[in-house]
N, CA and C of each residue as an Amber inpcrd file, in Angstrom:
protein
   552
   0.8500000  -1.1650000   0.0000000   0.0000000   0.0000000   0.0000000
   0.8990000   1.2320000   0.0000000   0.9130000   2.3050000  -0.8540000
   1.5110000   2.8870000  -1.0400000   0.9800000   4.3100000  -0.2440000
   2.0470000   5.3900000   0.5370000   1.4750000   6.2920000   1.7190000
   0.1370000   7.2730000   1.0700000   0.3450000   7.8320000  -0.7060000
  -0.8350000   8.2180000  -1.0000000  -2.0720000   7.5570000  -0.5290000
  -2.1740000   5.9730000  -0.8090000  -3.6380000   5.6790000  -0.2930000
  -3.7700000   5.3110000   0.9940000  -2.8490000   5.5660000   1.7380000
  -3.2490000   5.3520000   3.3210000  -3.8280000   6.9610000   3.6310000
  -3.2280000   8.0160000   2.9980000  -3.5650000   9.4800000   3.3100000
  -4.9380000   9.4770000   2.3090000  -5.3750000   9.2770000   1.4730000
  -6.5700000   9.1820000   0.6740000  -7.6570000   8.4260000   1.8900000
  -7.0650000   7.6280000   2.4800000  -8.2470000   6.8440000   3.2900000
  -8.2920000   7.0020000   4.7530000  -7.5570000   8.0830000   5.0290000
  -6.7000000   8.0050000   6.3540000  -8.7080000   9.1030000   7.1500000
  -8.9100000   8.3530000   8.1720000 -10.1170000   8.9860000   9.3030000
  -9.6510000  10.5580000   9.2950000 -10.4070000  10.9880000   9.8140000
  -9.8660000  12.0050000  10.2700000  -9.2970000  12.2550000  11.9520000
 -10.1880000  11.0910000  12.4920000  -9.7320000  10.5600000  14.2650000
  -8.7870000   9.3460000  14.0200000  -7.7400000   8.9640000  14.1160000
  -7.3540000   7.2650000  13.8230000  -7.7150000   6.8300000  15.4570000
  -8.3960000   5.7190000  15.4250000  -8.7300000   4.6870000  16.6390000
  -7.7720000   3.4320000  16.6820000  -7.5030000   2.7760000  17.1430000
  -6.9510000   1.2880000  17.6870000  -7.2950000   0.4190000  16.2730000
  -8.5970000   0.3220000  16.2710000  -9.6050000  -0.5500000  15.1420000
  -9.0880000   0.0880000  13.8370000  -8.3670000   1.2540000  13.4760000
  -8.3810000   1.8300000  12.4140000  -6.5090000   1.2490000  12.5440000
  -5.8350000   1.3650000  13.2870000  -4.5150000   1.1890000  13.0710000
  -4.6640000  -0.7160000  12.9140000  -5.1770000  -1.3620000  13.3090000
  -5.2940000  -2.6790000  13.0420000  -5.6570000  -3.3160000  11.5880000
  -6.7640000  -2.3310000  12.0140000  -7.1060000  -2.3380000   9.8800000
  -6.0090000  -1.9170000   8.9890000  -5.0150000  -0.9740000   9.1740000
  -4.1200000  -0.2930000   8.4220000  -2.8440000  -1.0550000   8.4670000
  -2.4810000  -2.0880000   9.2900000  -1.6760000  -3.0340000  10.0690000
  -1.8190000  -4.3080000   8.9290000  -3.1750000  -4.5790000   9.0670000
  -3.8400000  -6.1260000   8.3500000  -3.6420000  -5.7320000   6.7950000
  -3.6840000  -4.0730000   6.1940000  -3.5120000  -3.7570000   4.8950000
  -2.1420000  -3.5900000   3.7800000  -1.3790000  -3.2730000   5.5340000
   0.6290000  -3.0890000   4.8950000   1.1700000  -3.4930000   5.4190000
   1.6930000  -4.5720000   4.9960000   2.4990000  -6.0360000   6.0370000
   3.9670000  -5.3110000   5.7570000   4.2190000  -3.9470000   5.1860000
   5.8450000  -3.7020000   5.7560000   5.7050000  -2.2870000   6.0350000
   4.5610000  -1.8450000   7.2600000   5.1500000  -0.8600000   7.9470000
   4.8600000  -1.3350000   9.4190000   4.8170000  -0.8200000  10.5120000
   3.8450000  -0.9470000  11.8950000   3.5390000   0.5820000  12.3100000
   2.5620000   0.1980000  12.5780000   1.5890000   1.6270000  12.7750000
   1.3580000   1.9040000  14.1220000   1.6360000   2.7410000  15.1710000
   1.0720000   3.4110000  16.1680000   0.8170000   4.8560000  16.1750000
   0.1960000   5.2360000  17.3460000  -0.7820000   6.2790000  17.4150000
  -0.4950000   6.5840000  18.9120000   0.0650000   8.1580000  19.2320000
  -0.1330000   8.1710000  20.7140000  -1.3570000   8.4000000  21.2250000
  -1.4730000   8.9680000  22.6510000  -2.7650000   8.9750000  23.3220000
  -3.2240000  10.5350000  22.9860000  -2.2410000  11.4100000  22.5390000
  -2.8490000  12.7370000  21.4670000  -3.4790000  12.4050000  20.3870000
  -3.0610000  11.1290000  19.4960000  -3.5710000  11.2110000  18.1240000
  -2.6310000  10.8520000  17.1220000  -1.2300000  11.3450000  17.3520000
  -0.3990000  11.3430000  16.7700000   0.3050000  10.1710000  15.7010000
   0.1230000  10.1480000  14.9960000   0.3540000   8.8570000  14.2880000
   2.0150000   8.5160000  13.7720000   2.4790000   7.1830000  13.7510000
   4.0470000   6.9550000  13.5400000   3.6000000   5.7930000  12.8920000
   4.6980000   5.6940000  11.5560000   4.3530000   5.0240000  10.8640000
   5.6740000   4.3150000  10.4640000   5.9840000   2.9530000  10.7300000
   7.7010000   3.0450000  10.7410000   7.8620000   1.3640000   9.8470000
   9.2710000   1.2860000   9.2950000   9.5080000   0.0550000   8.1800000
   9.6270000  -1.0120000   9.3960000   9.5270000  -2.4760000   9.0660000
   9.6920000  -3.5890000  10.0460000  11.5310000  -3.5060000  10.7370000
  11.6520000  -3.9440000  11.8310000  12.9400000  -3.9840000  12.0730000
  13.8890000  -4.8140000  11.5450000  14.9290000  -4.4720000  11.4820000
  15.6770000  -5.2680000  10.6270000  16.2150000  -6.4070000  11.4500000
  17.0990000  -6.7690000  10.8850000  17.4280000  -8.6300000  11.3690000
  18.5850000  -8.1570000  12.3920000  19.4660000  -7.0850000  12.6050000
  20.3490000  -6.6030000  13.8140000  18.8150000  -6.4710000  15.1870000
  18.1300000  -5.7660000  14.7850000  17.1600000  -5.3760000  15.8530000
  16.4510000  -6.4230000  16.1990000  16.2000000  -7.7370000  15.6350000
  15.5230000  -8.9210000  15.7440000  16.1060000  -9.6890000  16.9410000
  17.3690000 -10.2160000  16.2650000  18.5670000 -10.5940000  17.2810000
  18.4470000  -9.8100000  18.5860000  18.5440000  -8.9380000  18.2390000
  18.6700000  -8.3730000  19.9620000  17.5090000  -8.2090000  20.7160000
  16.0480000  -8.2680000  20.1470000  15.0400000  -9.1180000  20.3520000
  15.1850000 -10.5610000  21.2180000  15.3960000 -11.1820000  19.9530000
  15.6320000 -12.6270000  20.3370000  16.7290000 -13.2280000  21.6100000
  17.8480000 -12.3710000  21.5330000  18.5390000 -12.7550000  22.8830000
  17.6200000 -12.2770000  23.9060000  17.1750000 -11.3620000  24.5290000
  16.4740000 -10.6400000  25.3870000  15.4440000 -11.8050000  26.0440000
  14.3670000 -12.3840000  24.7790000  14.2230000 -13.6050000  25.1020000
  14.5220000 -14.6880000  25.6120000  15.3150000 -15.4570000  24.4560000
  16.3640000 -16.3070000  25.4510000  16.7520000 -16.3030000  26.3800000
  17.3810000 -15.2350000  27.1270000  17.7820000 -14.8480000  28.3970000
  16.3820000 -14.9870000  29.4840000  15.3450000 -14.5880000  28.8980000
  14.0510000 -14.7630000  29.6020000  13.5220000 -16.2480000  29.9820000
  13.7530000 -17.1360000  28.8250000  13.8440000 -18.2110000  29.0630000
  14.0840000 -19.2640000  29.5080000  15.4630000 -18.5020000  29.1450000
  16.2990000 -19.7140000  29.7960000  16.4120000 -19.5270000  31.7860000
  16.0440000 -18.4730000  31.7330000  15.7070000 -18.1720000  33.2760000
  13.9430000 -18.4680000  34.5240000  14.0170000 -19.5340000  33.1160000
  12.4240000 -19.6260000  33.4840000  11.2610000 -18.5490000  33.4830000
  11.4150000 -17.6280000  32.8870000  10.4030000 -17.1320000  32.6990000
   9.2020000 -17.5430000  31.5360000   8.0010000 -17.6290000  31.7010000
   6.8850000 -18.2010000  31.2880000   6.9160000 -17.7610000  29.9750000
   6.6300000 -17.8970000  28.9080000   6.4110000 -17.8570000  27.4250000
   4.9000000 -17.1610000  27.5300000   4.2930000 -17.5110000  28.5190000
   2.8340000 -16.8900000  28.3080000   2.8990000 -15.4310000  28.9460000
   4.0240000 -15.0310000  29.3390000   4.3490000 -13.4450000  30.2900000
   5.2500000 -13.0610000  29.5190000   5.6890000 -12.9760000  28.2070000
   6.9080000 -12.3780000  27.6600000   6.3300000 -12.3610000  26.3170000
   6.6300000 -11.3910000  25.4120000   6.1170000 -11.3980000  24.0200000
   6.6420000 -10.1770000  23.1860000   6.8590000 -10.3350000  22.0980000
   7.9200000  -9.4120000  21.2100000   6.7050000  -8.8070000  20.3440000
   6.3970000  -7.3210000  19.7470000   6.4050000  -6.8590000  19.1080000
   4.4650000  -6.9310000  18.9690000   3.7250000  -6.9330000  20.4410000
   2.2510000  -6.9940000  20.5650000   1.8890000  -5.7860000  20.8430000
   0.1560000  -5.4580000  20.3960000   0.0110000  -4.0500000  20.4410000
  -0.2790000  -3.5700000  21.9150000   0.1510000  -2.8060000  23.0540000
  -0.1710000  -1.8700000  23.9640000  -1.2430000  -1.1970000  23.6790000
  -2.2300000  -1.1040000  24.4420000  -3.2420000   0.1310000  24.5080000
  -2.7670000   1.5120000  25.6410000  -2.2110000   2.5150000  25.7150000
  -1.8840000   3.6070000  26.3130000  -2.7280000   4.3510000  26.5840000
  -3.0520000   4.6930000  27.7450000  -3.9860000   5.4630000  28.0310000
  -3.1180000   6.6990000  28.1360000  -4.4140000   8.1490000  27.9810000
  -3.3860000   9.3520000  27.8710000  -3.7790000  10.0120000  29.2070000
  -3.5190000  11.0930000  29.3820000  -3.3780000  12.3680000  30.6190000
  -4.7510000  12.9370000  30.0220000  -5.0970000  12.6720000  29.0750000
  -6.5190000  13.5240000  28.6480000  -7.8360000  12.7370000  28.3090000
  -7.5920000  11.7770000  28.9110000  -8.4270000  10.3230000  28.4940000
  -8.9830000   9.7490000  27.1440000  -7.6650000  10.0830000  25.9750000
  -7.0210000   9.6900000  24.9280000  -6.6860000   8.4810000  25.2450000
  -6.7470000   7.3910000  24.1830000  -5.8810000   6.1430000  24.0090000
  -5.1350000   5.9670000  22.6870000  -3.7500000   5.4230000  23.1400000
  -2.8350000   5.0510000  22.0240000  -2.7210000   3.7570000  22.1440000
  -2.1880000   3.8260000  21.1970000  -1.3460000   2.4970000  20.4310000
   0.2270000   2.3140000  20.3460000   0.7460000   1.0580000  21.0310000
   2.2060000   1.0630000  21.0840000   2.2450000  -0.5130000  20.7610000
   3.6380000  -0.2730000  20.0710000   4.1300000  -1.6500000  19.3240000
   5.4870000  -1.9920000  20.1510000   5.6150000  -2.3700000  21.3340000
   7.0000000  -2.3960000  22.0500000   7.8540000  -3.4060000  21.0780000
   8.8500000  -3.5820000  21.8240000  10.2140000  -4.5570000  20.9910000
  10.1250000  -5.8090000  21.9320000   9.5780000  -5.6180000  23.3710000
   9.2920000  -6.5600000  23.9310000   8.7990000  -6.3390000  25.0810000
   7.8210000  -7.3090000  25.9610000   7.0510000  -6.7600000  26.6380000
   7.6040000  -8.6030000  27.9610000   7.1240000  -7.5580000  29.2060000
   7.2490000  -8.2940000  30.2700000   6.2530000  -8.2970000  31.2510000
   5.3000000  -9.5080000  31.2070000   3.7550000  -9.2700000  32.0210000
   4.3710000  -9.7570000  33.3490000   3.1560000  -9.6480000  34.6970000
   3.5130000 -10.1870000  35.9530000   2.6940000 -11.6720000  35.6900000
   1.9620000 -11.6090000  34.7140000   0.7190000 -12.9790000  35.0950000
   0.5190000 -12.8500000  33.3680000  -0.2030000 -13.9290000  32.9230000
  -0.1700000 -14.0750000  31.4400000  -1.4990000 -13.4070000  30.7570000
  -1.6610000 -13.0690000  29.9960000  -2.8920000 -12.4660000  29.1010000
  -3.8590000 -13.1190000  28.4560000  -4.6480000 -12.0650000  28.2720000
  -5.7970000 -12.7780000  27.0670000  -5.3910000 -12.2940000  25.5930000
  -6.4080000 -13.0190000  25.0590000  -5.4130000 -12.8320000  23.7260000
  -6.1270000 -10.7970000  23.1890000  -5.3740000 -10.7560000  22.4130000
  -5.9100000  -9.4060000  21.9230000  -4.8830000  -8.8980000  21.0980000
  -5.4120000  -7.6360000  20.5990000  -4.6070000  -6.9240000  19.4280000
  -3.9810000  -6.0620000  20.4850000  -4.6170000  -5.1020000  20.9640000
  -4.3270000  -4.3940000  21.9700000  -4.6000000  -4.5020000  23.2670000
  -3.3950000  -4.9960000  24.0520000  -3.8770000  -5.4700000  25.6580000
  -3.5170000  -4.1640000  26.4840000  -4.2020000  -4.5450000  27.2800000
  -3.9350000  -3.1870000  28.6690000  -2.4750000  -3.4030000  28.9470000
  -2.0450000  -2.1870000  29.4930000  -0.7510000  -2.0970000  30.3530000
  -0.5370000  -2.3410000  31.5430000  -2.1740000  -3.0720000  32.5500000
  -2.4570000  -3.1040000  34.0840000  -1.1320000  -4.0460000  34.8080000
  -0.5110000  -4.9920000  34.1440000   0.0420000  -6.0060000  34.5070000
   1.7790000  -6.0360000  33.5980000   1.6510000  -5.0420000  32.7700000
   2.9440000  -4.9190000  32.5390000   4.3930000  -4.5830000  33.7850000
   5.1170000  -5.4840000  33.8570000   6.2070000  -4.9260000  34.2750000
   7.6330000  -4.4150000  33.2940000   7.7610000  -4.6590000  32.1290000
   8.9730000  -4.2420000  31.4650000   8.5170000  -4.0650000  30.1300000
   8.7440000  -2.6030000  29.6650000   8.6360000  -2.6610000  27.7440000
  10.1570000  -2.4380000  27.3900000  10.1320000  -2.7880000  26.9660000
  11.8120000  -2.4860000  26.0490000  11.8340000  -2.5930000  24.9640000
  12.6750000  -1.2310000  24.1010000  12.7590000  -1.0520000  22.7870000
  14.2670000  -0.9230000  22.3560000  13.9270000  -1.6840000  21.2310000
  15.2210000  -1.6190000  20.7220000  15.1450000  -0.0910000  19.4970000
  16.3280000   0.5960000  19.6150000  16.4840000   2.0710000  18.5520000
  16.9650000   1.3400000  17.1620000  16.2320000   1.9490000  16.7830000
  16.4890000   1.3720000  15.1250000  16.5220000   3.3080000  14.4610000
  17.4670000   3.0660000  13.7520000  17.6480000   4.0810000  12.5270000
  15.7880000   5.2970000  12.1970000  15.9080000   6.3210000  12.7200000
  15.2040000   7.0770000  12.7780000  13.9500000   7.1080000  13.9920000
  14.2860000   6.0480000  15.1380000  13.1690000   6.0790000  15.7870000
  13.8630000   6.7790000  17.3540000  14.9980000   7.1950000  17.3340000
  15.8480000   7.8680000  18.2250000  14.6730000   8.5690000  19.2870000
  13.7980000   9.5870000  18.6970000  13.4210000  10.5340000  19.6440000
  11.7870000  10.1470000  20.6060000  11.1330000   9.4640000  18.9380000
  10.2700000   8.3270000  19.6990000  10.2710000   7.5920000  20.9280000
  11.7340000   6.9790000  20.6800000  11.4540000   5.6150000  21.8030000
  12.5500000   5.9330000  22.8260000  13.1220000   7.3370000  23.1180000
  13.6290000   7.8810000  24.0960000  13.5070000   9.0240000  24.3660000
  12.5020000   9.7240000  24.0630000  11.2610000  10.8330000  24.7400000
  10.4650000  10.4360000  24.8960000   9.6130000  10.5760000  23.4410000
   7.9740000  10.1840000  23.7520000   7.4900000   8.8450000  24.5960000
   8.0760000   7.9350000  23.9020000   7.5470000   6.4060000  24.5840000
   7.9200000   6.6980000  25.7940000   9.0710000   6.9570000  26.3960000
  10.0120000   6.6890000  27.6650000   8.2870000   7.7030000  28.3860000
   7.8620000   9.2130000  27.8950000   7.1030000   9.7680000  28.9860000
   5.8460000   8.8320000  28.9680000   5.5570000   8.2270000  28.0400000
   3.9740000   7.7320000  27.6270000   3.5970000   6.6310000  28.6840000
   4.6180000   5.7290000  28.8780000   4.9560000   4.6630000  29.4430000
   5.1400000   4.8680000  31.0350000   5.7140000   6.2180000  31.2630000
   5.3940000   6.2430000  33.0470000   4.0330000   6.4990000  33.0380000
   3.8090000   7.4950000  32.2100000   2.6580000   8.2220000  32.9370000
   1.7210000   6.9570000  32.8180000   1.8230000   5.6780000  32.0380000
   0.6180000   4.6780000  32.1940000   0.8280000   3.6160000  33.2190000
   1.9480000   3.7750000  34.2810000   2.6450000   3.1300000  35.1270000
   3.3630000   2.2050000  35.1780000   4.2720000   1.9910000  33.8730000
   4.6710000   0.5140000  33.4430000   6.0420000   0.6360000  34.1430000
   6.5260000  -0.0520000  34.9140000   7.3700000  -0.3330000  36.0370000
   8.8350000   0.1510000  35.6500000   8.9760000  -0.5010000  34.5110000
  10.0940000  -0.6500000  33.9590000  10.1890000  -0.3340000  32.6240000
  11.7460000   0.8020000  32.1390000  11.3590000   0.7320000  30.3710000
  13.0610000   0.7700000  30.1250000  13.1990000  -0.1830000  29.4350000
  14.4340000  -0.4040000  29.0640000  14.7670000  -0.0990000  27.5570000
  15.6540000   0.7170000  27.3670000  16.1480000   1.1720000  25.6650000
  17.0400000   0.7060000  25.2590000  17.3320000  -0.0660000  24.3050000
  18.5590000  -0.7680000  23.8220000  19.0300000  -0.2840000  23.1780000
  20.3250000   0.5680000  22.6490000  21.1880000   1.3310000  21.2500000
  21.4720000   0.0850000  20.4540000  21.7290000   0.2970000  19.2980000
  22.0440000  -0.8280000  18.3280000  23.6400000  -0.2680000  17.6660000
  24.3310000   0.0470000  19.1750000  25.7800000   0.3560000  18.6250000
  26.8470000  -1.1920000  19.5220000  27.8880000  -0.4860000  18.8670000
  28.8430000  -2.0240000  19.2710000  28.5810000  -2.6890000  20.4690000
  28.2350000  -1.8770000  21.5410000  28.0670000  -2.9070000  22.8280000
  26.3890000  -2.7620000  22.3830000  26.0240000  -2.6240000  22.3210000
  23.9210000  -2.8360000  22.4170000  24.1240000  -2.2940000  23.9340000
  23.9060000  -1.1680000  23.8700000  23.8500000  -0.3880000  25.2920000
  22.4340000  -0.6620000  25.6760000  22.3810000  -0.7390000  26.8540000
  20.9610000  -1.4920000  27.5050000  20.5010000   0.1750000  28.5040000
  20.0330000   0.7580000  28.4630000  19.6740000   2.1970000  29.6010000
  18.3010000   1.5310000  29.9720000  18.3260000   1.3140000  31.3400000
  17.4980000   0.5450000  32.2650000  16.6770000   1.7350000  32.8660000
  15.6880000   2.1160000  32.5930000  14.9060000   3.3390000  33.5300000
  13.6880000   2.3810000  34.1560000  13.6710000   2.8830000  35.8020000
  12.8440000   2.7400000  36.6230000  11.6770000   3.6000000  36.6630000
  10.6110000   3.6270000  37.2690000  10.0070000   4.6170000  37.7330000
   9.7750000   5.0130000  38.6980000   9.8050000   5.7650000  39.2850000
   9.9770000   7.0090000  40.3830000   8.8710000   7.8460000  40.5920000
   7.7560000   7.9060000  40.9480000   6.7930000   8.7930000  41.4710000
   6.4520000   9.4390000  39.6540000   5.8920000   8.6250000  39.1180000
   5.5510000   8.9070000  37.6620000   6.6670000   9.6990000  36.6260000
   7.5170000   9.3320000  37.0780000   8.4920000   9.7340000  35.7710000
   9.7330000   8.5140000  36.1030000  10.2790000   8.3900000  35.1190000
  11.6400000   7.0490000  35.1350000  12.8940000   7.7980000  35.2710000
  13.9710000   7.0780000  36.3180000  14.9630000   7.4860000  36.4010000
  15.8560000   6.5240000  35.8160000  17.0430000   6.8950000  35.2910000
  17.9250000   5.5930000  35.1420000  18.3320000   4.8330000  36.0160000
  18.3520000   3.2260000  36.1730000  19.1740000   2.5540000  37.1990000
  20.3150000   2.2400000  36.7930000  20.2970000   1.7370000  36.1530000
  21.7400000   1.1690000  35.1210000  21.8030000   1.6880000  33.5380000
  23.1120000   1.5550000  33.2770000  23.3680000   1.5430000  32.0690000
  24.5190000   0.3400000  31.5910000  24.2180000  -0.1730000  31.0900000
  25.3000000  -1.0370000  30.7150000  25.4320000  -2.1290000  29.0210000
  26.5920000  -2.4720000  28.7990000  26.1420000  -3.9730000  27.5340000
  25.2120000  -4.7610000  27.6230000  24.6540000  -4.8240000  26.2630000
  23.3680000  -6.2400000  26.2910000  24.3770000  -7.4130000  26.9450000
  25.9500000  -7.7820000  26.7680000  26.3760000  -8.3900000  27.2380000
  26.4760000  -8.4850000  28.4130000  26.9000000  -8.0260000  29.2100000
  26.0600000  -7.8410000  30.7310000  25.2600000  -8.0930000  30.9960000
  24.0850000  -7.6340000  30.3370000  22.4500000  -7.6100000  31.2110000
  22.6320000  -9.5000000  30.5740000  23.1390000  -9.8790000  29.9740000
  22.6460000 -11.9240000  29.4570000  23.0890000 -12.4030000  30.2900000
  24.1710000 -11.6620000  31.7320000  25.2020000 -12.7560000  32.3960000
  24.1000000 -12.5150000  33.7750000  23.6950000 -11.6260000  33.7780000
  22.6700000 -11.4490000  35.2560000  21.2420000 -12.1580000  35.3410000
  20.3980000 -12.5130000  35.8050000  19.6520000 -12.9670000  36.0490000
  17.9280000 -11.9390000  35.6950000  16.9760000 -12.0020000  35.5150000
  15.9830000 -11.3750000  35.7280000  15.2120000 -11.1130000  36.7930000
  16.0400000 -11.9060000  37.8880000  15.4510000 -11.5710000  39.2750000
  16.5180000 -10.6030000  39.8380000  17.4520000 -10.1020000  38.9490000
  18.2750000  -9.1060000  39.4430000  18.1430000  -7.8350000  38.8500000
  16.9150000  -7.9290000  37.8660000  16.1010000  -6.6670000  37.2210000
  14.5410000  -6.4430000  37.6980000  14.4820000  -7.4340000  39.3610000
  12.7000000  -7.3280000  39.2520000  12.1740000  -7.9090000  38.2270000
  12.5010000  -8.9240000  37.7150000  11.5690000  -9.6950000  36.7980000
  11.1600000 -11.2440000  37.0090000  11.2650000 -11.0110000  38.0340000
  10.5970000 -12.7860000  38.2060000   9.3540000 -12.9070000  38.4800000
């Protein structure tokens, strides 16, 4: 689908139901929407950003964490400060208890989103997401750089805004445990 006919057909409100539809129509972009309205429209990640996906996992795994509490690349529903809802596509998500199925699940039970930075999503997914994500109380938001070490910046939250706890290598964060990030 080419961006003329998404702007030819584009609502004039986009909803959840409208980014799903627009999702099910262009299998190479992913579509979110903040809790303003705001729409981001971005190419699939590439196979560096996958990998570092996929270890993140593994590491989840292999630490026993449940397959039914961990999941890569599912839609978030965000609630806003103005009782707006968005749409978020994390890089990976960390529940306390497992879900129902859905396009867009609540954030009630999230403990960890983490995104990996891919080539133009710099200010997105270390402004906007990083504020979107306290203010909806999600415990934990971890940003991964996709430079030589895969820098891992671990932000907590703190009385509705995230502070950093750590910073360190994806290599690092694979040798520690997830009960040494609050994730068990």
């Amino acid at each position: 689908m080419s961006s003329e006919a998404v702007g030819r057909y584009m609502p004039a409100d986009v909803t959840l139901d409208d980014l799903t539809a627009m999702m099910a129509a262009d299998e190479h972009h992913r579509y979110e929407i903040s809790p303003e309205g705001i729409l981001s429209v971005m190419p699939p990640p590439g196979y560096a950003h996958a990998i570092i996906a996929t270890r993140l996992m593994m590491w989840l795994a292999a630490a026993g964490v449940p397959a039914e509490r961990v999941a890569q690349a599912v839609g978030l529903r965000i609630p806003g400060r103005d009782g707006g809802v968005g749409g978020r596509i994390p890089d990976l998500v960390v529940w306390s208890k497992p879900q129902t199925d859905g396009v867009w699940l609540p954030v009630t039970d999230v403990m960890l989103v983490a995104e990996i930075i891919s080539p133009g999503s710099e200010g997105i997914d270390t402004v906007t997401k990083r504020t979107e994500y306290a203010a909806a109380g999600i415990a934990q938001y971890w940003v991964i750089d996709q430079d030589q070490g895969q820098t891992v910046t671990m932000h907590q939250l703190d009385g509705g805004h995230y502070t950093v706890r750590a910073t360190m290598p994806l290599a690092w964060v694979l040798n520690t445990t997830p009960t040494d990030h609050d994730l068990a």
